[in-house]
N, C-alpha and C positions, 0 to 999 in steps of 0.2 A: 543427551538425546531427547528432542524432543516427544510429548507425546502427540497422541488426536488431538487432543482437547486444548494443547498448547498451538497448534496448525490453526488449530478454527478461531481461536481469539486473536491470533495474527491477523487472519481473512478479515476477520471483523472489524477489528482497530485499522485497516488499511481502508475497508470501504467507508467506515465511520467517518474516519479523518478527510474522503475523498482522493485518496493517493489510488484506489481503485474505483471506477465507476461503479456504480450498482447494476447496470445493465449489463456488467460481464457474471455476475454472478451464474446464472445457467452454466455459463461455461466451464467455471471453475466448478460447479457441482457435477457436470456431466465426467471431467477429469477423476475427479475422487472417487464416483461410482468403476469409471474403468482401473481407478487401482484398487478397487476392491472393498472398499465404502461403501456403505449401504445403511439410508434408512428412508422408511417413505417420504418425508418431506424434503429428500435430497433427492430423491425420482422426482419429482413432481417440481420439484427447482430445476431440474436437468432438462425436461420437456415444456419449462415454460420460454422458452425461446422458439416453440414451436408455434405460438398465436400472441395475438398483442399483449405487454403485459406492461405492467405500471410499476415504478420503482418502491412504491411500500410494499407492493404485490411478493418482488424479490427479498426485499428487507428481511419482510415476516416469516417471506418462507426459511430466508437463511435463520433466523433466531428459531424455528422450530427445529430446523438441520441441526444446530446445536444442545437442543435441550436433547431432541432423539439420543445425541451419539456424545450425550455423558459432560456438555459444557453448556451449560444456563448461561447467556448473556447476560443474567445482571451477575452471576458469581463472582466477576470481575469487573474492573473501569476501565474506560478505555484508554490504554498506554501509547502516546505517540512516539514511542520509542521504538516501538514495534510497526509501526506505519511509517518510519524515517527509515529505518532499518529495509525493507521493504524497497522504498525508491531508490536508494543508495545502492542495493544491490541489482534493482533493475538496472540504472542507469552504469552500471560497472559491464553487466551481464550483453545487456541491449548496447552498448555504445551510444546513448545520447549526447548531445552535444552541451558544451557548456552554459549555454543562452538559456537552453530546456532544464536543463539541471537547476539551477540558479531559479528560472520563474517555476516550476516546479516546488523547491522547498520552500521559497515563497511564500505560496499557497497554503504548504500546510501549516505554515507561521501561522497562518491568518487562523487556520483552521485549529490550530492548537492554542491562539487566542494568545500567541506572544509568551508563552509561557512556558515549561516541562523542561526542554533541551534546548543547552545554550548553543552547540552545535548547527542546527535546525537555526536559530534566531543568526549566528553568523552566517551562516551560507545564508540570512533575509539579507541581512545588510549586506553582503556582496553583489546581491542580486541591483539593489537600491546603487552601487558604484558603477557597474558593470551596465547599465543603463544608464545611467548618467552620466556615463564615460569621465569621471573625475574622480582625484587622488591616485590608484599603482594604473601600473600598467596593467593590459589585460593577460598579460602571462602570467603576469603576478596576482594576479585575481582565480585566473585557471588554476594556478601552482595552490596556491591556499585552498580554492575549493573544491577540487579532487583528493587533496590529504584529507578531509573533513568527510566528502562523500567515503573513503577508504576506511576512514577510520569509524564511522554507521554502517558500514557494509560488513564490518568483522564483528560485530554481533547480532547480525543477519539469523535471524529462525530458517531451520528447513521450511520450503515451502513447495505446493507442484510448480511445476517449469509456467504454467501459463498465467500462475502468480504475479510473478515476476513480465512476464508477457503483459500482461493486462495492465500492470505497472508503469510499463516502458511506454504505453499510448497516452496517446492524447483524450481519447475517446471513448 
């Protein structure tokens, strides 16, 4: 069982990595407060989607959300296992399509600098075939890259539903 503190370094390693935007943050602080989470700089994350706000704005506020409720952002690094984890279950949960799946972990190649999880690095290179329409087929590509997303999706953290939601978008 997860705890809190193991929930918020998910949050974080997902926006870190960009598998979450930062601009949904409010919303996922507004969710925490309705399950009964609470600390001032998680009010104050929750109501800033109420006027314009700038994405260090959110940043900052989330790493104080965490120092408040007992997980210091630097106590730990950030693990792209936990922000693979993360899309993998979004894209299981949301139904994404294989195109989005694929330029999705992509992204977080790039973003995890080709490195951490070789998982994550095959589903790049499928992305790099599947675009390039050469070598298998595309069922054979689908068939490979869903056992890979399944099998990052089975050591998936609890996370709130709009986790995963915010996950599943584009934006």
């Amino acid at each position: 069982m997860e705890t809190l503190a193991d929930t918020l370094y998910v949050i974080r390693d997902a926006v870190d990595l960009g598998v979450i935007p930062v601009k949904h943050l409010p919303d996922i602080a507004t969710e925490l407060l309705v399950g009964e989470i609470d600390s001032p700089a998680l009010r104050e994350l929750a109501g800033l989607d109420l006027e314009p706000f700038t994405s260090p704005d959110a940043h900052e506020l989330w790493q104080q959300v965490m120092a408040e409720l007992g997980a210091p952002a630097d106590d730990r690094p950030v693990h792209g296992s936990n922000a693979s984890a993360v899309l993998a279950s979004a894209a299981l949960v949301h139904g994404l399509d294989t195109a989005s799946v694929l330029n999705r972990f992509c992204l977080l190649a790039v973003a995890l600098d080709y490195r951490e999880n070789d998982d994550v690095m095959t589903l790049r290179g499928l992305d790099d075939e599947w675009l390039g329409e050469w070598g298998r087929s595309r069922s054979d590509i689908e068939h490979e890259a869903w056992g890979l997303v399944q099998k990052l999706a089975a050591n998936a953290p609890q996370v709130p539903p709009c986790v995963l939601k915010t996950a599943a978008s584009r934006g």
